[in-house]
Each structure stands twice: as C-alpha cells, then as structure tokens.
KOLVEX-322374 format. One record per residue: residue number from 1; residue in one letter; x, y, z of N, C-alpha, C, O in turn. Coordinates in pm, whole numbers. Layout:
# KOLVEX-322374
(banu NUM, "a", (X, Y, Z), (X, Y, Z), (X, Y, Z), (X, Y, Z)) ...
This chain:
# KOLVEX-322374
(banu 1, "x", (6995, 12618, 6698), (7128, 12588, 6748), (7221, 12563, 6630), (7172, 12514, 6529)) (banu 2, "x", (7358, 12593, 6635), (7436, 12593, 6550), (7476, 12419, 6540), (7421, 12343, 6620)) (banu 3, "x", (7561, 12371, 6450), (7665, 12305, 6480), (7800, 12299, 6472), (7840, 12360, 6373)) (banu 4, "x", (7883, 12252, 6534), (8007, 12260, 6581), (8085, 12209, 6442), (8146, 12257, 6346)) (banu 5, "x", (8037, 12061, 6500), (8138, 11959, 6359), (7946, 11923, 6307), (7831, 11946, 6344)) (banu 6, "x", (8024, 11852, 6199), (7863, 11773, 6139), (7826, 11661, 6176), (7890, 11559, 6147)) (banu 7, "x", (7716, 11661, 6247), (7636, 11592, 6253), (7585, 11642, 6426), (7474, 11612, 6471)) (banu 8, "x", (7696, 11726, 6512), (7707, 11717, 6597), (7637, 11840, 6685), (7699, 11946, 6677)) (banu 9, "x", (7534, 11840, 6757), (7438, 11985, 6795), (7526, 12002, 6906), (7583, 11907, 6960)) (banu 10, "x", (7540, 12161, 6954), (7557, 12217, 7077), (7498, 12171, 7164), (7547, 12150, 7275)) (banu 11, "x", (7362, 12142, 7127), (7253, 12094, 7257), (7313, 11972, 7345), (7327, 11878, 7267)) (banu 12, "x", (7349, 11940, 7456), (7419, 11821, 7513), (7326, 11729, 7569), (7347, 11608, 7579)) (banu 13, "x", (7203, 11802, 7613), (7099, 11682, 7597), (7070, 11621, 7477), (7079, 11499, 7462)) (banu 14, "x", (7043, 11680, 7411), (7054, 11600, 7265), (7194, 11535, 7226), (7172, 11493, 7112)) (banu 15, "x", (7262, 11518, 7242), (7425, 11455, 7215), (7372, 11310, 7328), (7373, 11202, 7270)) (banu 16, "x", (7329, 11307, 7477), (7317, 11262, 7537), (7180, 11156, 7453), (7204, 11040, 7420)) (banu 17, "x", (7067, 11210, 7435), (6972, 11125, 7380), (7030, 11024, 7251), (6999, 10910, 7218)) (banu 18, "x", (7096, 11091, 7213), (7143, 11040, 7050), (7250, 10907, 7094), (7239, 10791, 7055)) (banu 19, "x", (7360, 10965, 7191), (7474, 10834, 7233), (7443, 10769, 7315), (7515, 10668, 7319)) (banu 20, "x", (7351, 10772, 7407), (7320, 10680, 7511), (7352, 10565, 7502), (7450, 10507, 7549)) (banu 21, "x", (7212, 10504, 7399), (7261, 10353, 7391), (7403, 10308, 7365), (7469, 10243, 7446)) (banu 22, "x", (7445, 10349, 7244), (7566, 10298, 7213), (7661, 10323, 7341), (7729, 10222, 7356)) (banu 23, "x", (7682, 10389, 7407), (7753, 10468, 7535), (7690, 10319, 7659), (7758, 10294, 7758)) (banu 24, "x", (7625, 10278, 7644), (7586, 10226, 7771), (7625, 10047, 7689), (7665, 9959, 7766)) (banu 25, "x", (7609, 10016, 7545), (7676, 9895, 7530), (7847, 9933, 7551), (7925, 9870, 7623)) (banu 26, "x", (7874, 10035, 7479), (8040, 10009, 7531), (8051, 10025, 7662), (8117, 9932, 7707)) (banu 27, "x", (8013, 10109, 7757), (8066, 10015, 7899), (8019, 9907, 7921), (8086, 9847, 8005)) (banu 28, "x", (7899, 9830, 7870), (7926, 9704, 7929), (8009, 9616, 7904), (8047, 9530, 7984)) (banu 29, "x", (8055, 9633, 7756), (8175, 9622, 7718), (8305, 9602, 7789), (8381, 9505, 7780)) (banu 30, "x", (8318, 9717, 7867), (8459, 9781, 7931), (8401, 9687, 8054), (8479, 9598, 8088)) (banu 31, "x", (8316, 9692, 8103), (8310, 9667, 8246), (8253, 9520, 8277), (8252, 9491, 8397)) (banu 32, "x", (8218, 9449, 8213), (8115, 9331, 8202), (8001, 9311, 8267), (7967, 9202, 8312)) (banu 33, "x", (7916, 9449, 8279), (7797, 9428, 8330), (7718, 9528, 8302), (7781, 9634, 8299)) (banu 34, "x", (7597, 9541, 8278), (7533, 9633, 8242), (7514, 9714, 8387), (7562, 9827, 8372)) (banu 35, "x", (7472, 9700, 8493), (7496, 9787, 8619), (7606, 9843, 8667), (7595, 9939, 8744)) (banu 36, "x", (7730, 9794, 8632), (7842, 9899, 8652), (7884, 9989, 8544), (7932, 10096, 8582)) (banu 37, "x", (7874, 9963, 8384), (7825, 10010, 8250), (7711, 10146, 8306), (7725, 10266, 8282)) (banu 38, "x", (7647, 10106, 8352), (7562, 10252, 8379), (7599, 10348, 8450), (7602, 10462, 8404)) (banu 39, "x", (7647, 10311, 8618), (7713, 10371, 8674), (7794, 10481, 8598), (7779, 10603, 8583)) (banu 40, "x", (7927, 10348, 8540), (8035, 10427, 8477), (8002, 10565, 8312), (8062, 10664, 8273)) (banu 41, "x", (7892, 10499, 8273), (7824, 10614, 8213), (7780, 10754, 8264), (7821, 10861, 8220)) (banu 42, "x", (7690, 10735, 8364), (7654, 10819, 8443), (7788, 10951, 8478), (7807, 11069, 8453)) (banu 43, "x", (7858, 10835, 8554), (7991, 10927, 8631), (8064, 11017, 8487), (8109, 11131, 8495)) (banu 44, "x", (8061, 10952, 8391), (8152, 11014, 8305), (8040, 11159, 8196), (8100, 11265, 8178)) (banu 45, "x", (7925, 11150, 8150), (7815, 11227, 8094), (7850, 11342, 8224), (7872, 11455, 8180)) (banu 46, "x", (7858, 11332, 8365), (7805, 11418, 8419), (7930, 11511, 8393), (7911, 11614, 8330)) (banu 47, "x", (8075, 11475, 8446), (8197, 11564, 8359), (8197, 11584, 8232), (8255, 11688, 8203)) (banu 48, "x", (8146, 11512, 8122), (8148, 11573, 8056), (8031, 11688, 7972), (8047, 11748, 7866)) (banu 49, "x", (7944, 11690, 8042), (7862, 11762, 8063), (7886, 11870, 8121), (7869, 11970, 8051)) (banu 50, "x", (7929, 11891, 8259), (8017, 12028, 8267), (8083, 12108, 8199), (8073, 12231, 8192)) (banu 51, "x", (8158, 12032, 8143), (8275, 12071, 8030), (8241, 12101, 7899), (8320, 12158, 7825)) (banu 52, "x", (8078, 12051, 7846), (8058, 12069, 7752), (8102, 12175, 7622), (8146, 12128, 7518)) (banu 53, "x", (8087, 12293, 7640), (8127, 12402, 7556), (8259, 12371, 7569), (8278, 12327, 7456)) (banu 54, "x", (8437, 12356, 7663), (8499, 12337, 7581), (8556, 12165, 7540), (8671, 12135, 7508)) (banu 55, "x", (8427, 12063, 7555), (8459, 11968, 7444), (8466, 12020, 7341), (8571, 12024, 7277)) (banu 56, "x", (8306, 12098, 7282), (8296, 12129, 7146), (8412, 12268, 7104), (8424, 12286, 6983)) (banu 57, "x", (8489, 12356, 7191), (8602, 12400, 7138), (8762, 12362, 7125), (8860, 12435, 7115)) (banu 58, "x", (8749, 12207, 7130), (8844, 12137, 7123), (8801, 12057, 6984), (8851, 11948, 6959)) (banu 59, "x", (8734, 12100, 6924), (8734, 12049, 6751), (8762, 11934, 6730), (8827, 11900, 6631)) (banu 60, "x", (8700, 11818, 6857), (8702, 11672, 6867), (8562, 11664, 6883), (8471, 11739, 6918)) (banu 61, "x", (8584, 11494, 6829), (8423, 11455, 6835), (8370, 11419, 6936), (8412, 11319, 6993)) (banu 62, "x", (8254, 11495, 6991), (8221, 11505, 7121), (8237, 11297, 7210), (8299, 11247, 7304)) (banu 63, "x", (8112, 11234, 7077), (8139, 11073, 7090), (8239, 11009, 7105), (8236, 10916, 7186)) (banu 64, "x", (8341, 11032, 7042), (8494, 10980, 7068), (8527, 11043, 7239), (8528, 10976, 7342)) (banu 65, "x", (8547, 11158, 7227), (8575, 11191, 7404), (8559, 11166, 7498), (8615, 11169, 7607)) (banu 66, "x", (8388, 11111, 7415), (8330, 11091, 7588), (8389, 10924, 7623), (8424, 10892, 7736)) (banu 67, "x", (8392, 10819, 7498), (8449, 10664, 7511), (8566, 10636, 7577), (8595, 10536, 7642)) (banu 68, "x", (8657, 10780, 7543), (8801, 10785, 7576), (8817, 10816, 7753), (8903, 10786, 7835)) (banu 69, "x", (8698, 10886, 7758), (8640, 10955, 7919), (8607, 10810, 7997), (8637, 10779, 8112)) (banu 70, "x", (8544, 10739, 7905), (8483, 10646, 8005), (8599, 10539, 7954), (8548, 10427, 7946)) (banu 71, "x", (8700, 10539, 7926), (8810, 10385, 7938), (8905, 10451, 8025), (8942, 10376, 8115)) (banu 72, "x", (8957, 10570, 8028), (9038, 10582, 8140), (8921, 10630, 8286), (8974, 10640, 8396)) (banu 73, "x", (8816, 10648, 8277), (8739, 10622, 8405), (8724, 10503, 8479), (8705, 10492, 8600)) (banu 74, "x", (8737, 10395, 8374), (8707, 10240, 8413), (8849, 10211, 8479), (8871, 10168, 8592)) (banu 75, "x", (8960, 10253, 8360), (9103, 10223, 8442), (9137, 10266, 8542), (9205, 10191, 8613)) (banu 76, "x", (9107, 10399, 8591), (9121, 10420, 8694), (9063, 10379, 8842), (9122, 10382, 8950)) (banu 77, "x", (8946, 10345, 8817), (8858, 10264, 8887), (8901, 10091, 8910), (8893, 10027, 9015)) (banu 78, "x", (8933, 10058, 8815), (9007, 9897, 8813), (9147, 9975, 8952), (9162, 9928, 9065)) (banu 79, "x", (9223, 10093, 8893), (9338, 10036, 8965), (9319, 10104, 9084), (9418, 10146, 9144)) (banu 80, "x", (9214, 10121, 9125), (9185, 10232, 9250), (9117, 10061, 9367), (9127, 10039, 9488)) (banu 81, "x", (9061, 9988, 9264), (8997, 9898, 9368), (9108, 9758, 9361), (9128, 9673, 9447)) (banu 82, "x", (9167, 9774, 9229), (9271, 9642, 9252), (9360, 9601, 9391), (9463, 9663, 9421)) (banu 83, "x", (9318, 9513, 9456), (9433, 9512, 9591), (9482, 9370, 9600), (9409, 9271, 9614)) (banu 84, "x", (9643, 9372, 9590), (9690, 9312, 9585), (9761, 9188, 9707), (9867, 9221, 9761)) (banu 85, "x", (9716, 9089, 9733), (9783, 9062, 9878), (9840, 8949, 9906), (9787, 8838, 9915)) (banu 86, "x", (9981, 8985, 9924), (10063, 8894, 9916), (10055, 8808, 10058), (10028, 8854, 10169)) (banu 87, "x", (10095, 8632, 10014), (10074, 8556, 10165), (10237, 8503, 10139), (10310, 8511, 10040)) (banu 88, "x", (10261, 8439, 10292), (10390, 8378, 10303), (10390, 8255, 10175), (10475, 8241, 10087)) (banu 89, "x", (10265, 8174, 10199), (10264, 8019, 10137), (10136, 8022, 10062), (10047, 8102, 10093)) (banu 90, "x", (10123, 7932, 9956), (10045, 7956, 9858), (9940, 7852, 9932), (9960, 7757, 10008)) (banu 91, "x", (9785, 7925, 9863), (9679, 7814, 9926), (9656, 7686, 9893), (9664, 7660, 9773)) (banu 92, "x", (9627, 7591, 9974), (9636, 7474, 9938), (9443, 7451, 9842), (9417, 7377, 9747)) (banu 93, "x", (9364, 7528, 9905), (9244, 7543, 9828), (9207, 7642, 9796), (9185, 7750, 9850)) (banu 94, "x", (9193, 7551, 9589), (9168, 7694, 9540), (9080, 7752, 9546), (8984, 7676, 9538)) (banu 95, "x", (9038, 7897, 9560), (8893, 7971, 9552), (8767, 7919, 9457), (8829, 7932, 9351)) (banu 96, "x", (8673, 7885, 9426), (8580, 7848, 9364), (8539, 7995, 9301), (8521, 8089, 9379)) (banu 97, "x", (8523, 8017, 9130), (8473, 8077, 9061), (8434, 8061, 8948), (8518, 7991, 8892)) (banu 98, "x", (8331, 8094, 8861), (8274, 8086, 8768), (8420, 8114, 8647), (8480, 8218, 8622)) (banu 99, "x", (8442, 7964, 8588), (8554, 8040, 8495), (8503, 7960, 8333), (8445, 7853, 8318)) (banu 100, "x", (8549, 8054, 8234), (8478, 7999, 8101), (8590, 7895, 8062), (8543, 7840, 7962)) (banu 101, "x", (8653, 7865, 8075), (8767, 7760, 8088), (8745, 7631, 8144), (8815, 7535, 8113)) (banu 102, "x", (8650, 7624, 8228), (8627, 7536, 8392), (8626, 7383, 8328), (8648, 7281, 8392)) (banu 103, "x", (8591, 7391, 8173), (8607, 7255, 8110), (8701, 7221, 8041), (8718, 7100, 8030)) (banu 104, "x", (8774, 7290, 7986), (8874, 7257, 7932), (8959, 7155, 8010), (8958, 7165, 8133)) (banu 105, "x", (9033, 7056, 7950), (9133, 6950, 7957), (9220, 7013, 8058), (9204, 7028, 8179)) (banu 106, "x", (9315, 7048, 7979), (9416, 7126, 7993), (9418, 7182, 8163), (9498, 7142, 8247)) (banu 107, "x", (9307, 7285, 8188), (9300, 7400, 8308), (9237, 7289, 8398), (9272, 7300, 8516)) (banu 108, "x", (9160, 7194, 8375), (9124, 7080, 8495), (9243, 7007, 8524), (9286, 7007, 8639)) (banu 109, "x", (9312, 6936, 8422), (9477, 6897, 8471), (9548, 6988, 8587), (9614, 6946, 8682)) (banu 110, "x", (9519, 7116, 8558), (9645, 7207, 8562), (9564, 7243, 8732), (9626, 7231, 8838)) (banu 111, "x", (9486, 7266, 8726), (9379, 7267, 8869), (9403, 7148, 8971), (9439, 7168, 9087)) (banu 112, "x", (9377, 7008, 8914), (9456, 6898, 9003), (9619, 6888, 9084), (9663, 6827, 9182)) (banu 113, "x", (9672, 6980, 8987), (9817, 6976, 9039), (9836, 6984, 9198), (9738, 7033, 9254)) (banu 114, "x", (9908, 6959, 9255), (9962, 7045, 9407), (9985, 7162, 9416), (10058, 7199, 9324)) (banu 115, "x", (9956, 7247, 9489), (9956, 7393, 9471), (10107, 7413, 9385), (10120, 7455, 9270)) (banu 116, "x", (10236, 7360, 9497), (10343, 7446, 9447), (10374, 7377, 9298), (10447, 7446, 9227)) (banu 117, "x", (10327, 7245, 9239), (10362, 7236, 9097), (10304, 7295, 8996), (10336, 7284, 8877)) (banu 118, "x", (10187, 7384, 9057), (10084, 7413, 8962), (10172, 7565, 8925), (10197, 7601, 8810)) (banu 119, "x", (10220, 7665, 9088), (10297, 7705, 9060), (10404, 7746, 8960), (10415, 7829, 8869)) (banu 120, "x", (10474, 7654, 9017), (10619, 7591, 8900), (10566, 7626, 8744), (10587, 7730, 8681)) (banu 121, "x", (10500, 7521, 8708), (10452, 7546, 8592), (10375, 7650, 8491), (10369, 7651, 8368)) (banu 122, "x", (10300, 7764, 8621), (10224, 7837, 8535), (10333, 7963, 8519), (10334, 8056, 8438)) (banu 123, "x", (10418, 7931, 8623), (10516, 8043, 8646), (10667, 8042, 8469), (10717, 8122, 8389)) (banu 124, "x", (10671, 7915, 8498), (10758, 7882, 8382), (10734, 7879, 8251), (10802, 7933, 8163)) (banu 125, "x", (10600, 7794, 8233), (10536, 7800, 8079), (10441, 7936, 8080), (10455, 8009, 7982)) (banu 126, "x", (10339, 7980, 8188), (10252, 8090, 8122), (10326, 8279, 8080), (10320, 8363, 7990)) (banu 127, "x", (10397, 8253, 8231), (10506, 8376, 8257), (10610, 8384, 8194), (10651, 8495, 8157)) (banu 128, "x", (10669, 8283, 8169), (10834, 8243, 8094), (10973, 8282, 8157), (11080, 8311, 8102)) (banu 129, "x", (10929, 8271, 8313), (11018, 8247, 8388), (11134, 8159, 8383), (11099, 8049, 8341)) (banu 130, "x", (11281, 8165, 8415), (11401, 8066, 8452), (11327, 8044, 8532), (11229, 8104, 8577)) (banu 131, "x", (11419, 7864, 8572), (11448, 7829, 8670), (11493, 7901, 8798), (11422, 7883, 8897)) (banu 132, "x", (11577, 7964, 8806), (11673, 8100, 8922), (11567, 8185, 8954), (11553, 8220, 9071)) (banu 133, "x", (11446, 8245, 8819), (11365, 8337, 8869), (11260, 8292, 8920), (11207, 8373, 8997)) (banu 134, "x", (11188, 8159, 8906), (11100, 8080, 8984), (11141, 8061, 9114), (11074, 8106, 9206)) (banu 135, "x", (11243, 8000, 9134), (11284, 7965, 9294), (11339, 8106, 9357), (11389, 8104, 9469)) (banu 136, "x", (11330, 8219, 9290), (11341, 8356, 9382), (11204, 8387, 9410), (11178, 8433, 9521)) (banu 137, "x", (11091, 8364, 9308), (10995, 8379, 9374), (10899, 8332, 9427), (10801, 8393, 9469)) (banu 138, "x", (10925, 8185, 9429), (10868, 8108, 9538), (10941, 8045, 9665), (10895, 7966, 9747)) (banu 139, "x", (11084, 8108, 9657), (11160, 8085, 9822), (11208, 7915, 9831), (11233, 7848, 9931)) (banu 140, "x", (11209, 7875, 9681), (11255, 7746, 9672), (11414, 7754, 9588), (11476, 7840, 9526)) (banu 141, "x", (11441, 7590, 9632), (11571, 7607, 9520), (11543, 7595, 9373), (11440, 7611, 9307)) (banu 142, "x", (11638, 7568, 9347), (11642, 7572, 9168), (11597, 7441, 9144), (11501, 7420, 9070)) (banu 143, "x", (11678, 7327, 9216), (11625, 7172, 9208), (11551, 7136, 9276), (11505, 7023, 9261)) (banu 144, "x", (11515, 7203, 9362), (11337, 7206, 9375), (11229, 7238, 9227), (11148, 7166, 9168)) (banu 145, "x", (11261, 7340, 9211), (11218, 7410, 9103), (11196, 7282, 8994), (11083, 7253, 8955)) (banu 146, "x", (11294, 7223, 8959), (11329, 7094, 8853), (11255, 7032, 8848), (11184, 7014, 8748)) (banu 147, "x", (11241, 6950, 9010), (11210, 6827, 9069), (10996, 6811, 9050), (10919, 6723, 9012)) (banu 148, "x", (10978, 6987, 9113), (10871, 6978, 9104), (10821, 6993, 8957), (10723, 6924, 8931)) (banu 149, "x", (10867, 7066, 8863), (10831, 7077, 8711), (10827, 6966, 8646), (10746, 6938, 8558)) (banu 150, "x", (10945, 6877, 8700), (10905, 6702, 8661), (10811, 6628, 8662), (10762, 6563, 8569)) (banu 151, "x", (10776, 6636, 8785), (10644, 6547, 8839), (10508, 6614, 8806), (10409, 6541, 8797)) (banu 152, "x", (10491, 6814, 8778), (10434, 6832, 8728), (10399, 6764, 8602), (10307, 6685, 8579)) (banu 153, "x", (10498, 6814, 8521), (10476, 6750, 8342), (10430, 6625, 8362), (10322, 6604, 8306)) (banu 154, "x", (10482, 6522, 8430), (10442, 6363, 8441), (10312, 6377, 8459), (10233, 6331, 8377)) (banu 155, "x", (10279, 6432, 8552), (10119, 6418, 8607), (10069, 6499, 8453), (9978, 6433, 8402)) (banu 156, "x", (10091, 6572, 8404), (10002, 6627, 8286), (9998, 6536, 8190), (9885, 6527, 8141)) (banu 157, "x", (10109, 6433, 8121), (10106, 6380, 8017), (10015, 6251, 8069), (9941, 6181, 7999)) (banu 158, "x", (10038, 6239, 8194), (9984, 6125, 8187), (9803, 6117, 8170), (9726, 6040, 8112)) (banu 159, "x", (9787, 6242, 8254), (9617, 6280, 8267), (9570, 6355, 8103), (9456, 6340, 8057)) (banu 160, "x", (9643, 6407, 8055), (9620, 6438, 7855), (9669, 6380, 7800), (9644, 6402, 7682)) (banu 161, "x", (9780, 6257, 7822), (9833, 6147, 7726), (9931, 6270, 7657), (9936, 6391, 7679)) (banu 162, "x", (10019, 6166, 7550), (10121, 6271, 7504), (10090, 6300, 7402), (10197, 6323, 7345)) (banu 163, "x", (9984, 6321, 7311), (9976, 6416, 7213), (9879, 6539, 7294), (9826, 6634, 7237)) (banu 164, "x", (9872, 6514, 7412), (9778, 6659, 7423), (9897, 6717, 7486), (9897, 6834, 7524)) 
C-alpha cells in the first residue's frame, strides 16, 4: 500500500487500529463518558470510513478530520437533544444533582437564597444584566428588582461575613 501523507496508510483499518485509543479518550473528553465517547466514535469512523479515499484526496490529516468529525458530531447531538422549557414562575425546589461545586461557600449561600433572589442575583452578577433587563425578564419591577438584590446581598454577607 502506498502512502498518502507520512506516516499515514491508505489501509483504513489500519488508520482505525492505530487512532482508536486516542479517538475514544478524546470523546470522552467531548462527551464525559466513556459509553457515549464510544457511541460517538463509532457513529463518526463509520462516515468516515465511507468517505475514506476522498479524506485521503483532500491532502488533510486523516486524524485531525476525523476529531473535527467527531466535535461537530457531538455539537450537533448536544443541540439536537438540548430542550429548552420555559415555566410561568420559577421553582421553589431546586432539582438535586451531583455538582463539583456542591461545597463551596459561596454556591451553598447562593442555593439558600429564595428562589426569586437567587434569581436577581445570578441574573445581575453572573449574566451582567441591568436592573430594567432583570425585571423584563422576570415580570418584576425594577424596585422589586432592588429590593430583592438587597436582601439578597444581606443574606450573603452575612452567611460569608464581609471579606468573603
């Protein structure tokens, strides 16, 4: 068998034996799990496996193509399953999930809040929302908006003291 570029055989089972591993840590990478990492391997080797002959007449490196194959496979897959769903009023309990944060100071404060100050605040300090654009999108006023960011901050300094 010839080669294309160097290092790189026509043979695509052999391209396949050679990248695997590395191919199966970067999706777990992309995906955070080694069972959807395989999947998304799988799905992407098999197109590009079809296509093989003109990867290699596109005078790119077959390895690079296929990574680039499998991050817009993953993106598309993220925005194919992302669903978004908007409610009238925000929940008063929050969902329970495994978060690497779950100890931090800070995100346990910020977790105690009342829903709509927690709101207020993540909307203003994380987003960097106005005042005008907070109370458009939570259907409050502006001095609402204030009132609750007040009593937020209070409740934070007081539960991290004021140097935190």
């Amino acid at each position: 068998m010839t080669a294309v570029l160097p290092g790189v055989r026509v043979d695509f089972a052999e391209f396949v034996r050679t990248a695997l591993p590395g191919l199966l840590r970067y999706g777990h990478a992309l995906t955070g799990n080694p069972h959807d990492a395989a999947d998304l391997v799988q799905t992407v080797l098999e197109k590009v496996g079809s296509r093989w002959a003109a990867v290699l007449r596109k005078d790119v490196d077959p390895l690079a193509y296929t990574r680039r194959a499998m991050a817009n496979a993953h993106i598309s897959v993220w925005r194919r399953l992302r669903r978004e769903r908007l409610v009238a009023d925000l929940p008063d309990v929050v969902a329970e999930t495994t978060d690497r944060l779950e100890h931090e100071p800070l995100w346990q404060a910020l977790r105690d809040l009342p829903p709509r100050q927690r709101a207020v605040v993540v909307l203003r300090f994380y987003e960097g929302l106005s005042e005008r654009e907070i109370a458009d999108a939570l259907g409050i006023s502006p001095g609402t908006v204030k009132s609750q960011n007040s009593k937020a901050m209070a409740t934070l300094r007081s539960k991290l003291g004021e140097g935190g």
